[in-house]
C-alpha positions in Angstrom: 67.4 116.6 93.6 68.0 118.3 96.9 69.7 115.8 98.6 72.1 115.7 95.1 73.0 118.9 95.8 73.9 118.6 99.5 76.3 116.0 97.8 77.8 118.1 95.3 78.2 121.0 98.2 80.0 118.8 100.2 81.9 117.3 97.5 83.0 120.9 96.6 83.8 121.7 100.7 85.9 118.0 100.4 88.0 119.2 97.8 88.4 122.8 98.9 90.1 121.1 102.4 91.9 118.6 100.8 93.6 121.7 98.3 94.1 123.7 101.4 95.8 120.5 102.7 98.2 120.4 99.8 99.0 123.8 99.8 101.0 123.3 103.0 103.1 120.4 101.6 105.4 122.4 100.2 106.0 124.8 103.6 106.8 121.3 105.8 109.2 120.3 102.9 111.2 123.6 103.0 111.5 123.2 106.7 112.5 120.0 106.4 115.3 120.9 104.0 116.0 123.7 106.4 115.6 122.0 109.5 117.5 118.7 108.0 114.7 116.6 109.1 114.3 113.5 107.0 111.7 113.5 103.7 110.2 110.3 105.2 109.3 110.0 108.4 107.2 106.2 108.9 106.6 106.6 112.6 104.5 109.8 111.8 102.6 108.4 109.3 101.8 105.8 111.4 100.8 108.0 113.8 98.7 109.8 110.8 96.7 106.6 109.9 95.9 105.4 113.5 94.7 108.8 114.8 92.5 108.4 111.9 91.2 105.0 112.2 90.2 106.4 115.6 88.6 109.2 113.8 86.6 107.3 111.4 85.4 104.7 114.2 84.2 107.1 116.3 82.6 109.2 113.5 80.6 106.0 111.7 82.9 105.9 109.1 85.0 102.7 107.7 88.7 102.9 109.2 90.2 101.1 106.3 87.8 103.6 104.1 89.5 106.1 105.6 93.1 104.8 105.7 92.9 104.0 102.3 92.1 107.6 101.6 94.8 108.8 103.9 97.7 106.6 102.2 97.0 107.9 99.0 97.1 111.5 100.2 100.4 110.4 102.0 101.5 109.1 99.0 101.0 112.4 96.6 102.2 114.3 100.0 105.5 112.4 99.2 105.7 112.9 95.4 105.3 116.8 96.3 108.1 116.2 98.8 110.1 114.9 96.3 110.1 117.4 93.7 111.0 120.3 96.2 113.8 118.0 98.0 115.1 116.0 94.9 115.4 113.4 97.0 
């Protein structure tokens, strides 16, 4: 029971980060719009997902675990993206 609960904090703590995370999606699409910098930028993400490979690795965790988790948050990063830019 104790150690469930240690879960469902952390649980809790994941998704408090990751809404925190999403919040800022819309502030880097208006300064793209402002800025003109293109919606889609596949270097960066690239960048994204091997930073975090590294991450994982050196924390014990899975990389493709990891980068799996990162596309799809990528992915709805995008869709946000999309409804501010149209585009």
């Amino acid at each position: 029971e104790k150690i469930r609960i240690e879960i469902d904090k952390l649980d809790q703590e994941l998704l408090s980060i990751l809404s925190r995370r999403m919040q800022l999606i819309p502030k880097v699409a208006n300064i793209k719009k402002d800025n003109e910098i293109p919606r889609y930028q596949p270097q960066r993400e690239k960048q994204i997902i091997e930073s975090k490979r590294k991450l994982a690795k050196d924390l014990g965790l899975n990389p493709d675990f990891v980068q799996d988790i990162f596309e799809r948050i990528i992915k709805d990063a995008h869709r946000i993206e999309e409804e501010i830019l149209g585009r």
